[in-house]
C-alpha positions as a printed Julia matrix, in Angstrom:
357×3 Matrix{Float64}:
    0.0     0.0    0.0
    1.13    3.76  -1.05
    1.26    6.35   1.27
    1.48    9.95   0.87
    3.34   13.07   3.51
    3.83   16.36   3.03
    6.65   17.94   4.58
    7.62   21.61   4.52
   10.79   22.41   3.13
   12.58   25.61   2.41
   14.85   26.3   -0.49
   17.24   29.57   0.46
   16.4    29.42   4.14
   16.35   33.17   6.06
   14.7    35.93   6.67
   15.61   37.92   3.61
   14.55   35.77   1.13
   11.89   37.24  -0.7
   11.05   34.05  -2.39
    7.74   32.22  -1.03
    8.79   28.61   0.69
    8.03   25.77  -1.24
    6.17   22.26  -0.13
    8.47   19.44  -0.76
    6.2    16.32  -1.59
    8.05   12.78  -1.25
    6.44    9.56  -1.96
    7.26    6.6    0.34
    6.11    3.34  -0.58
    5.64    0.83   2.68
    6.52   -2.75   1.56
    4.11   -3.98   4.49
    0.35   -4.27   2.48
   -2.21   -2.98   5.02
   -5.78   -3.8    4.46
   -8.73   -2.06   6.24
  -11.86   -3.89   6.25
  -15.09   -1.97   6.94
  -18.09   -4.75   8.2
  -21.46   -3.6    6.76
  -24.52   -5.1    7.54
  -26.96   -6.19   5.0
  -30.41   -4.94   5.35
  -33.01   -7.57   5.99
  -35.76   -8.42   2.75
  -38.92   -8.52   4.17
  -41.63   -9.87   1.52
  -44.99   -7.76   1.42
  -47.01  -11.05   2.46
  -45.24  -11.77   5.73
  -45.48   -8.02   6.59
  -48.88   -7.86   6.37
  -49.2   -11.79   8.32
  -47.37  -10.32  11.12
  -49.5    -7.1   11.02
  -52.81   -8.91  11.18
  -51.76  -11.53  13.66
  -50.33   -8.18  16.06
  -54.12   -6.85  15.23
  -55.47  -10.3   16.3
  -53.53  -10.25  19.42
  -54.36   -6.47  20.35
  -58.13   -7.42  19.63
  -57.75  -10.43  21.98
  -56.28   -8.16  24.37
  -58.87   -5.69  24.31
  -61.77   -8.44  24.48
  -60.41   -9.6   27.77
  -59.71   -6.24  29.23
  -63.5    -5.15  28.39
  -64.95   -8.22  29.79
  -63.04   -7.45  33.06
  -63.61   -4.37  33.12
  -67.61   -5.36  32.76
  -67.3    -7.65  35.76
  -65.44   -5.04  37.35
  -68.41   -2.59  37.24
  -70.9    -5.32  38.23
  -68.82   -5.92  40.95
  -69.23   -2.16  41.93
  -72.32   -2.43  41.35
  -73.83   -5.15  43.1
  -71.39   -3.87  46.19
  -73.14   -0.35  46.11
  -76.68   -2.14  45.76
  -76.15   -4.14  48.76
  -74.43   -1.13  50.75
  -77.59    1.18  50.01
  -79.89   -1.48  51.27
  -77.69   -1.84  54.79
  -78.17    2.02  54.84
  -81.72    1.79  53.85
  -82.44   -1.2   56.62
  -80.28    0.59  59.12
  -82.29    3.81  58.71
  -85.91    1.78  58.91
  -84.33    0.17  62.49
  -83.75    3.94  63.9
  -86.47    5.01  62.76
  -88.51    2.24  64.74
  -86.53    2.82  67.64
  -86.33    6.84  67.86
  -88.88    7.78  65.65
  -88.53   10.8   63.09
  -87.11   13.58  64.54
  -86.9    14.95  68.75
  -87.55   18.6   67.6
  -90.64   20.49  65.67
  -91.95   20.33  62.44
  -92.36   23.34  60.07
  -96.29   22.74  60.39
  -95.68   23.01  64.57
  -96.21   19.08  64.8
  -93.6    16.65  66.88
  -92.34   13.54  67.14
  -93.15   11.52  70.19
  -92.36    7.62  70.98
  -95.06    5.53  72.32
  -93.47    2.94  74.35
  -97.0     1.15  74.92
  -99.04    1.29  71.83
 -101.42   -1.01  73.68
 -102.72    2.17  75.87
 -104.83    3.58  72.95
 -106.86    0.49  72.51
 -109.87   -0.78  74.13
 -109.12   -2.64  76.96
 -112.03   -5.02  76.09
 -111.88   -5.69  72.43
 -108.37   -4.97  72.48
 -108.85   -3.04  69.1
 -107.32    0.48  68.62
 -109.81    3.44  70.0
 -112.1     5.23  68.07
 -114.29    8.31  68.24
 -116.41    8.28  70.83
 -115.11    6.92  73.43
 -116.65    6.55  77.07
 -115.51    6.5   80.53
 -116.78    4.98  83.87
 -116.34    7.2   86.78
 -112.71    5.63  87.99
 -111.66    6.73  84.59
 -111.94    3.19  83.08
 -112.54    3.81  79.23
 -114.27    1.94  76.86
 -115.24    2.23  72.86
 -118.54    3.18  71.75
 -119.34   -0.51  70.76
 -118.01   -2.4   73.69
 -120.34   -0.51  76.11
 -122.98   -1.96  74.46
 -121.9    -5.45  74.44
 -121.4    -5.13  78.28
 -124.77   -3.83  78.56
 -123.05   -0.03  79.71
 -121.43   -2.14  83.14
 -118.0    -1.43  83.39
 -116.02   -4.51  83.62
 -113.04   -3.52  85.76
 -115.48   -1.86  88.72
 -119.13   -2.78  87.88
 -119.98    1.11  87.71
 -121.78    2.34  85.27
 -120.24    3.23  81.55
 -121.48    4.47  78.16
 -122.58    8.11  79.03
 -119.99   10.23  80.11
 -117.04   10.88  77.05
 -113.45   10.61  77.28
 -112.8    14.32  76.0
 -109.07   14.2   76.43
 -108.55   10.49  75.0
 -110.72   11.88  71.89
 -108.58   14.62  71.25
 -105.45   12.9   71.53
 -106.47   10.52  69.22
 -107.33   12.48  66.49
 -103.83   14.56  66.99
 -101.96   11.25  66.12
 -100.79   10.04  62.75
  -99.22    7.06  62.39
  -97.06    5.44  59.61
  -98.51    2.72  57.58
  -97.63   -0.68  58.59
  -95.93   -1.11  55.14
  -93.9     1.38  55.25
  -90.86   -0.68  55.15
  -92.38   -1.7   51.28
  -92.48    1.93  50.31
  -95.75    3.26  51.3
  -95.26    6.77  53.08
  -99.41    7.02  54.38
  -99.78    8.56  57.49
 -102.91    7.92  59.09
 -105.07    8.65  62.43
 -104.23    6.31  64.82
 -107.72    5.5   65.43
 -108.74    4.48  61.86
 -105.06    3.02  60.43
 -106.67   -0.21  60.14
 -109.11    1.2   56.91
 -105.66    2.4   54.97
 -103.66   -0.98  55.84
 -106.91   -3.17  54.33
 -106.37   -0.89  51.04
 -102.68   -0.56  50.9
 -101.58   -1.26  47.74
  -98.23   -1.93  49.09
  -99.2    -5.17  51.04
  -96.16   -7.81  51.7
  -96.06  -10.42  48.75
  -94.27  -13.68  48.94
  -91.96  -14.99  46.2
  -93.89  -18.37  45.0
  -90.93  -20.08  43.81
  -89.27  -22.68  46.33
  -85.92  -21.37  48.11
  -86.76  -18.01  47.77
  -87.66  -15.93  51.01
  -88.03  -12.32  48.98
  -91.04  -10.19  50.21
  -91.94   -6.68  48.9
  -94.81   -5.08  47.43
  -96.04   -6.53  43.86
  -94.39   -4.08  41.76
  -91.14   -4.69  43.52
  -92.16   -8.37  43.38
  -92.34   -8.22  39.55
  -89.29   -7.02  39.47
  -87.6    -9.56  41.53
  -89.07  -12.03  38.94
  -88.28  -10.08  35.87
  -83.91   -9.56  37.4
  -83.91  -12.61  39.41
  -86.36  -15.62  37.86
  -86.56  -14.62  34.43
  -86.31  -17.85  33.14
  -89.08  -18.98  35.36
  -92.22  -16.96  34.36
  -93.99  -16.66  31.01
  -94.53  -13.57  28.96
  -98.12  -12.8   27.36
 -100.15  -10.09  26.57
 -103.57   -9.01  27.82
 -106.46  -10.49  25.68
 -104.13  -12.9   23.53
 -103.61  -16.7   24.17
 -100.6   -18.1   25.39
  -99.66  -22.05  24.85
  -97.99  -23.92  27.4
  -97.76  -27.78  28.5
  -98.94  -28.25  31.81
  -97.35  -31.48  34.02
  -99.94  -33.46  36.14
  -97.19  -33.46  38.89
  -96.79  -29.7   38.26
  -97.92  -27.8   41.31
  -97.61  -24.21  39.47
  -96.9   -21.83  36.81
  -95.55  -18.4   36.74
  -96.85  -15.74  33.87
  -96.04  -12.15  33.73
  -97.84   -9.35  31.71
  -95.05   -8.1   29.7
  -96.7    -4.14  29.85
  -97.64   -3.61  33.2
  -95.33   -6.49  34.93
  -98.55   -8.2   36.33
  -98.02  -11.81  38.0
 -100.5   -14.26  37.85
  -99.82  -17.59  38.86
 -101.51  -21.19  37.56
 -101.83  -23.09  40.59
 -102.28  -26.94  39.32
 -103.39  -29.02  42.84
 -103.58  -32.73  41.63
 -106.23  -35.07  43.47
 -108.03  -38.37  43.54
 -110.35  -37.65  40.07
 -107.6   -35.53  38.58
 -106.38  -31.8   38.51
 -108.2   -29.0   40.03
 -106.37  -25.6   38.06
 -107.12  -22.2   39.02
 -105.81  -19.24  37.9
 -104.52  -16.22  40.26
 -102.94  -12.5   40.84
 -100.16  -11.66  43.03
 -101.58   -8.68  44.71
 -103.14   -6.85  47.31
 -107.1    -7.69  47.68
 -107.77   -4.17  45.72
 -106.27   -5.18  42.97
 -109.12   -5.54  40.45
 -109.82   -9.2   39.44
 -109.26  -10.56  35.8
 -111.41  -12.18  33.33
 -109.49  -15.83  32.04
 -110.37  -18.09  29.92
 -108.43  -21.28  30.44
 -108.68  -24.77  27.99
 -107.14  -27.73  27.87
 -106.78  -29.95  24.73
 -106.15  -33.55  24.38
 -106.71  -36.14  21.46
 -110.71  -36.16  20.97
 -111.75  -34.24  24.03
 -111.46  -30.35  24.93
 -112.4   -28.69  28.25
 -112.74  -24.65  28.39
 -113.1   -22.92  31.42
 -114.2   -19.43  32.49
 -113.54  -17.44  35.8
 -112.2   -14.52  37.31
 -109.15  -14.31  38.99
 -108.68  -14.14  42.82
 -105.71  -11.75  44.39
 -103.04  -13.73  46.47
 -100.08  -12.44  48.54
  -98.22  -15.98  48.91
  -98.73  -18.98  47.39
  -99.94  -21.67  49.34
 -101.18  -25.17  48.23
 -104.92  -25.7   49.2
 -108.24  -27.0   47.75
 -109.84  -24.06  45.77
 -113.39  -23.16  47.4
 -114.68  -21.19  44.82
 -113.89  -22.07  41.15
 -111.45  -24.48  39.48
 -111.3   -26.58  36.32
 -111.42  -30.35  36.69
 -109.24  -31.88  34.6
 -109.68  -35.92  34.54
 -106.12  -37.36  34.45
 -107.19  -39.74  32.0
 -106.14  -36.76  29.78
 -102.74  -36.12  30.69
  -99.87  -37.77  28.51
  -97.11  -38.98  31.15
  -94.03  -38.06  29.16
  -95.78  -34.75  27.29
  -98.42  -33.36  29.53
 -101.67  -31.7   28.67
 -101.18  -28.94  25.75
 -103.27  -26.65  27.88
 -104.32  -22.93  26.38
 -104.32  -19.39  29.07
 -106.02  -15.74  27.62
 -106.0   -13.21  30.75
 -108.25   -9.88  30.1
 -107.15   -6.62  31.22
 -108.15   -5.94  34.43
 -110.62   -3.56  35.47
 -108.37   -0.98  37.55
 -106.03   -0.19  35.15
């Protein structure tokens, strides 16, 4: 290999040479051969196919990824969810228990009115029919009181000291008793009525928020029906029927069935087949979870077997709980010469609407 220096060298050396210094070039020539090798690396070929392989399988894998992230992030929130449900109900149970205990408030209303805690409800009913007080009442003259109907039972002879009772009133007891209101019995089902003490029993026959009784087995959930429907609807879906007022729903019915479940799929309704299986064959009636003032339905109910058809006609009765007794009233007989032991009886169910709603 060659190499190449440049050396400065000067011709007619001093300072008063005008003449510029020339650059003496000399060529040496090394006899060792030197050889410099520079490593480069190849770039890599990457085919268009494979590119796009590994660019759907990386998709593939982020999508996978993403699934599984979603669906825990779903239970997550259920999690969350069901947590806060059951918290609010602890808060919601805790604040029912004080409020049992302490009642509303120790301090005035805006209206003037107070909260008081009556330690002995017992002391504002009749000591005789044991039945809360009502308008008039009567006192003897030891101050032994009495409601307007008892004194006539005891033919007006007080029963604690034989004096007489039934003329003279109870002013005070009267007053008092029309001064207190009283929450409904079902309040812990959501109604908020507050009623004179004297006449609560009218508003708790009425209340449309009467306890009812999950029918299915296992199941100790009590509320009012709407809350009841909804039970069924979020926690027995699977175990009620949908139909529609005024059209005909299908259905096989077991002779070792003891009920089915149906559900108006507008107005959440429950009505409930109770199938009660005896010595001549199947008594089936047809019923509505409900308070008594729930307005009664018109059903028409039919069963069909091979040659023979029986159609019945009724009105429904309202039920809070399902219990397993003779009907008194009205039921369909169905002979169990009619039921097919591995099928059933194809059996036919049209519900009216009701009258109240």
């Amino acid at each position: 290999m060659a190499k190449f220096s440049v050396e400065d060298y000067d011709y007619d050396e001093g300072p008063s040479n005008r003449v510029p210094k020339r650059r003496k070039m000399s060529f040496r020539h090394t006899s060792s051969v030197e050889a410099y090798i520079v490593e480069r690396s190849e770039p890599e070929v990457v085919f268009p196919e494979e590119e796009q392989e590994e660019d759907e399988e990386g998709e593939e894998e982020e999508e996978e990824e993403g699934e599984d992230e979603g669906e825990e992030e779903e239970e997550e929130e259920e999690e969350e969810e069901e947590e806060v449900y059951e918290e609010e109900e602890q808060i919601e149970a805790s604040r029912e228990q004080i409020s049992k205990i302490d009642g509303s408030s120790s301090g005035p209303a805006r209206d003037g009115s107070i909260s008081v805690t009556l330690t002995d409800p017992e002391v504002l009913d009749c000591s005789i029919c044991c039945e809360p007080l009502t308008v008039p009442v009567f006192q003897c003259e030891n101050g032994h009181i009495a409601c307007s109907t008892c004194c006539t039972k005891i033919l007006n002879r007080c029963p604690s000291c034989c004096t007489p009772i039934g003329y003279n009133r109870c002013r005070a007891i009267e007053k008092v008793l029309e001064s207190i209101k009283v929450s409904c019995q079902n309040r812990i089902y959501g109604c908020q009525e507050l009623s004179i003490y004297s006449i609560k029993h009218n508003h708790e026959k009425v209340c449309t928020y009467a306890p009812c009784s999950c029918p299915l087995s296992g199941c100790s959930f009590v509320s009012s029906w709407k809350i009841l429907s909804q039970h069924i609807t979020y926690k027995h879906y699977c175990s009620a029927a949908r139909f529609k007022y005024g059209r005909p729903i299908s259905f096989r019915l077991d002779a070792d069935g003891r009920f089915k479940i149906f559900q108006e799929e507008v107005d959440d309704s429950l009505f409930i087949l109770n199938n009660r299986k005896e010595l001549l064959g199947n008594l089936v009636t047809v019923s509505r979870i409900g308070p008594p003032t729930r307005g009664s339905c018109n059903y028409e109910l039919s069963a069909k077997a091979p040659k023979t058809s029986l159609i019945f006609q009724s009105f429904t009765n309202s039920i809070q709980k399902w219990v397993d007794v003779l009907p008194s009233v009205s039921f369909l007989l169905i002979p169990s010469q009619l039921f097919n032991p591995s099928e059933g009886l194809r059996m036919e169910l049209s519900i009216n609407k009701p009258s109240d709603s």
